[in-house]
N, C-alpha and C positions, 0 to 999 in steps of 0.2 A: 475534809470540808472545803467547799471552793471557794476561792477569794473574790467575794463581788466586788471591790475595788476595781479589781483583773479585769473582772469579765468588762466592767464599766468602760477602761481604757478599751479593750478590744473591739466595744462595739461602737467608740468614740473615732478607734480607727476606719472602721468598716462604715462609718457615716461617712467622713471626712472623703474617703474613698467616692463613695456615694456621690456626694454633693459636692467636688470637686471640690472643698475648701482646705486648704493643707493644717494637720497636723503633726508638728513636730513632738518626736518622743526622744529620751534619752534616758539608759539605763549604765548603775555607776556598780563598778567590781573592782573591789578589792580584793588581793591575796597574799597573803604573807609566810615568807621562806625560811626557815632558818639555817644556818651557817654553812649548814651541808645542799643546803638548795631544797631540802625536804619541803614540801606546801606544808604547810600546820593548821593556818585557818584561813578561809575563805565567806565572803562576805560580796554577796548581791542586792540590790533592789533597782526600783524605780527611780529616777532621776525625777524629781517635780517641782524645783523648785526655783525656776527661771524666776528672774529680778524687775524690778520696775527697770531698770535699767538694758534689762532685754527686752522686755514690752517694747521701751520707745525706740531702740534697734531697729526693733522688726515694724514697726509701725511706719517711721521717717523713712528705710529702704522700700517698703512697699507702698508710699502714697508720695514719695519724692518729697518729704517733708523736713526742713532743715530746722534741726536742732538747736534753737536762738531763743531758749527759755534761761534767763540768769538765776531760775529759782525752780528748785527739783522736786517733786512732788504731785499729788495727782492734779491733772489738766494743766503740766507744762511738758513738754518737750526738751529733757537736757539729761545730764548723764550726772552722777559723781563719784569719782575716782576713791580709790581704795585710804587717799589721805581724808577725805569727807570733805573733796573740795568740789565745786558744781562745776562742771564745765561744757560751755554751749559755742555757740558759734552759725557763722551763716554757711555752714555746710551739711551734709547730712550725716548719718549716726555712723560714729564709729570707726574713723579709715584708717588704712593702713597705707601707707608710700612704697609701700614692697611685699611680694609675695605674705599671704597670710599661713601660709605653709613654712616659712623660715624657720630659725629661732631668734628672729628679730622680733617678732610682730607679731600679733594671733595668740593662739593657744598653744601651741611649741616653744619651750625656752632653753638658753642652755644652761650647762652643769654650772651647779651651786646659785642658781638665777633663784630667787624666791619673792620675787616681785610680782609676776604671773607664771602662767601656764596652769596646770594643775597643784593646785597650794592645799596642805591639810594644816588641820589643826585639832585643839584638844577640846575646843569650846561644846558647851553643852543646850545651851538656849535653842529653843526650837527655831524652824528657818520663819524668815520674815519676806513679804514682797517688798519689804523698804532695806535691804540689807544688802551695804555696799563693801563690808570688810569681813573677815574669817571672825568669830568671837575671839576666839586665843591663835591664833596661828604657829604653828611651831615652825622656826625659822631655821636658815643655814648652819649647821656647823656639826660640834662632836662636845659641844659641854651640854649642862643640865638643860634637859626643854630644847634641844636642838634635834636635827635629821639632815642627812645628807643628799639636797638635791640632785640626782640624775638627768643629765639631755634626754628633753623629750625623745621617744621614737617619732618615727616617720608616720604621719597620715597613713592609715590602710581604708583603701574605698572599698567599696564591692556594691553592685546593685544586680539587686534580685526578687522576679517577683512584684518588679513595680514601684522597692524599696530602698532608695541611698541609704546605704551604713556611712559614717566616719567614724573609726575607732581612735582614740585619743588616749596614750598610753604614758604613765610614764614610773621610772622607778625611784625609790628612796631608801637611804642606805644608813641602818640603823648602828650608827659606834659610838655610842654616849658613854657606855657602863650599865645602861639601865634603861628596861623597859619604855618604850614610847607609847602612849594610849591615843588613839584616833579615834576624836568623836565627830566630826564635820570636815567637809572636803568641799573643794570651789575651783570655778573656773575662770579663771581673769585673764583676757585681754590686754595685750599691750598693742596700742594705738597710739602711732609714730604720729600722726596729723590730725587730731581730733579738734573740727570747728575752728578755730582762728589761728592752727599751727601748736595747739596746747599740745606734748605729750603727755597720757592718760592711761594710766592702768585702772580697766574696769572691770569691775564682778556682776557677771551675769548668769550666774548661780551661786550657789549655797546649799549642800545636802547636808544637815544634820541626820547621822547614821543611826540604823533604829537598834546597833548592839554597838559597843567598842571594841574595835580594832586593837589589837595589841601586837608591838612590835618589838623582839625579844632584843637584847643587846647583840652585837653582831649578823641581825636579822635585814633580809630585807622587805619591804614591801612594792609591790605591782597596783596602780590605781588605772583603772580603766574606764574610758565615758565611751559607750556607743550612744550618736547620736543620731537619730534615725528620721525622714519622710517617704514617706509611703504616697505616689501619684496617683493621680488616674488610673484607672484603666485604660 
């Protein structure tokens, strides 16, 4: 049976295409290894679930609109950070003072970093357009409810077709003793000069997973974001 959802995005692409108005698509893979490196389970969908806080991103880069709302919500302009604090300023959305490719800044972090980059968690709530933190997030380490964050890999581009890919990879390294369950995964931004000099870690997504991820003890798992635009012709 075909998935009109599918078919939906596809001919959302082929407008977009059409009428020269860009849409971005992002789809999120996970795959989980166990000890011997064997895949076990694998786990794909749609990424959809961009934040008010990407909204105003993409909004303030494309109309040159500085982010100077002190109150976060709809018909302001402001961002807030993964503590649930608002943060705006007379500059525009979201900067980085160095490469967004580092593991300084951007969606790249390094080993045992669990502040940004790619962050999972166990939380089950379905995703929100207001949703600025993981529900549960499972954090650094090797005790109960922890996972071991891996350095992000390297950006892979490729355009083909008409279409920038950025794949966004990174891995996590399961030594607790015990089973990890993944029900939501997110992408936060760390933004070294956000508005008046604030550092900002922000979530501009939130995928709650449509099965759970399970991560055996000495397993690891692979999370991957292809984020994709498709141009003109």
């Amino acid at each position: 049976m075909p998935d009109i959802k599918e078919q939906r995005y596809k001919r959302l692409r082929k407008l977009g295409k059409e009428l020269r108005i860009p849409i971005p698509e992002a789809f999120l893979t996970l795959e989980v290894f166990d000890k011997d490196g064997r895949l076990i389970q694998r786990h794909r969908q749609r990424s959809h679930s961009w934040t008010r806080n990407a909204y105003n991103a993409l909004f303030s880069n494309l109309a040159s609109a500085n982010l100077d709302d002190s109150t976060f919500g709809a018909g302001y302009l402001s961002g807030k950070d993964t503590g649930g604090v608002v943060v705006y300023g007379v500059r525009g959305a979201y900067i980085a003072s160095i490469t967004y490719e580092s593991t300084l800044a951007g969606f790249r972090a390094a080993a045992a970093e669990d502040e940004w980059g790619i962050l999972v968690g166990s939380g089950e709530n379905a995703e929100s357009f207001e949703d600025y933190v993981l529900q549960t997030q499972i954090t650094e380490g090797t005790g109960a409810g922890e996972i071991n964050y891996a350095t992000s890999e390297a950006v892979d581009k490729s355009y083909a077709d008409t279409t920038w890919t950025h794949a966004l990879v990174r891995y996590f390294n399961n030594n607790t003793g015990a089973n990890r369950l993944i029900n939501e995964v997110a992408l936060v931004g760390s933004y070294s000069r956000f508005g008046g000099g604030i550092d900002a870690k922000i979530l501009l997504s939130r995928d709650k997973l449509a099965s759970t991820v399970t991560v055996p003890d000495t397993g690891q798992l692979k999370v991957t974001y292809n984020i994709e635009l498709t141009y003109p012709s």
